[in-house]
C-alpha positions in Angstrom: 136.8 99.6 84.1 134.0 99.4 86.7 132.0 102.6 87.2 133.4 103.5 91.2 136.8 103.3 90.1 136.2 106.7 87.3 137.8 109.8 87.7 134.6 111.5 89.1 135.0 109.6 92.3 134.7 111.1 95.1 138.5 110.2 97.5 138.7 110.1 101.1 141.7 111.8 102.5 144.3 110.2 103.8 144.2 109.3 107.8 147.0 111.4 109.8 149.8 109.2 110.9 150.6 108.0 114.1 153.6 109.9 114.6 151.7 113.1 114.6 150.0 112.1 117.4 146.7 110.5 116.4 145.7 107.2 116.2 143.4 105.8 113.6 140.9 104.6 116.5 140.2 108.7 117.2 139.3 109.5 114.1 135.7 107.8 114.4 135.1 110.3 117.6 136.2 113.5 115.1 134.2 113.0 111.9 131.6 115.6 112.3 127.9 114.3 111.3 127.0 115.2 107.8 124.0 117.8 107.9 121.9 118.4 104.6 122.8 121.9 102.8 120.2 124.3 104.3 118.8 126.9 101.4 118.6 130.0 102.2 115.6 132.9 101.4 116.9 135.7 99.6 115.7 138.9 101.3 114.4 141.9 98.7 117.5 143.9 100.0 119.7 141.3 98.8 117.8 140.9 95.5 118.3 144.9 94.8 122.3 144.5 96.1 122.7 141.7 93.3 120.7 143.8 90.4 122.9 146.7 91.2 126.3 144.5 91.4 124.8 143.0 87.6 123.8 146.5 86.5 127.7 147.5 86.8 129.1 144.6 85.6 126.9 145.1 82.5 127.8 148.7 82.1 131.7 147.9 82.3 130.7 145.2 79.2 129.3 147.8 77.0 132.2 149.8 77.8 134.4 147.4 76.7 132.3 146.3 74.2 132.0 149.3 72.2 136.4 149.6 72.6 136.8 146.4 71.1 136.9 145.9 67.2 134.2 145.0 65.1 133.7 141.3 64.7 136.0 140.4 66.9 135.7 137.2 69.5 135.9 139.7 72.4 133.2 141.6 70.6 130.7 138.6 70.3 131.8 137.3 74.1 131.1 140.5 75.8 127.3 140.7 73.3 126.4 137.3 74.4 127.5 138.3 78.0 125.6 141.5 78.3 122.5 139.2 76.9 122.9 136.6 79.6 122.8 139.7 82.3 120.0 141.4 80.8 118.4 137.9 81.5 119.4 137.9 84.9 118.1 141.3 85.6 114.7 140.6 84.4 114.5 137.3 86.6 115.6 139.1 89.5 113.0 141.7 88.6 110.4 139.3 88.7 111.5 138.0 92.0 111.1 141.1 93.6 107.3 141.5 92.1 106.8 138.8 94.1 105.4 138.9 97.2 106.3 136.0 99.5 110.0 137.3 99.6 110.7 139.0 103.0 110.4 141.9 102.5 112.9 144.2 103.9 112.5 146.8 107.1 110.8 150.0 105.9 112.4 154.0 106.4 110.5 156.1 108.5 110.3 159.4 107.7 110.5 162.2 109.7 107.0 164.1 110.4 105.6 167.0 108.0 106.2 170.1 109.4 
């Protein structure tokens, strides 16, 4: 079996007919230009939205964790789970130290009296 005809190919879909109203000769003028994925910056705003949206998530895991019984699969899923946040925290922790993220606009606050 050669290698393009695999099941990881990528298929083309099908052309619309010519009874809906198209002709195969106008789909060249429709096919939008393929543009490269752009990445995008995260912002220290959106870092802190994302370690508090992991900080829950891991708090509903110990939850659950500790309701679960000993030794159990659920129990060693939801350990190696809460281990794998932890490690996300700490990454996005060290993000934020850093400082050529954008950072994000600062609070005034009001005048001392």
């Amino acid at each position: 079996m050669p290698y393009q005809d695999t099941y990881f190919e990528l298929k083309k879909a099908a052309p619309p007919l010519a009874a809906d109203g198209h002709e195969p000769q106008d789909l060249e003028d429709t096919v939008p230009p393929k543009t490269p994925p752009q990445l995008a910056k995260p912002t220290a705003g959106e870092l802190e939205t994302m370690m508090l949206f992991l900080r829950r998530a891991r708090d509903r895991a110990v939850v659950i964790r500790e309701n679960a019984p000993a030794g159990s699969y659920l129990e060693s899923v939801l350990h190696r789970t809460i281990l794998g946040i932890d490690q996300e925290l700490t990454q996005l922790k060290y993000l934020l130290a850093k400082s050529d993220l954008p950072k994000s606009s600062p609070t005034r606050m009001r005048p001392a009296i």
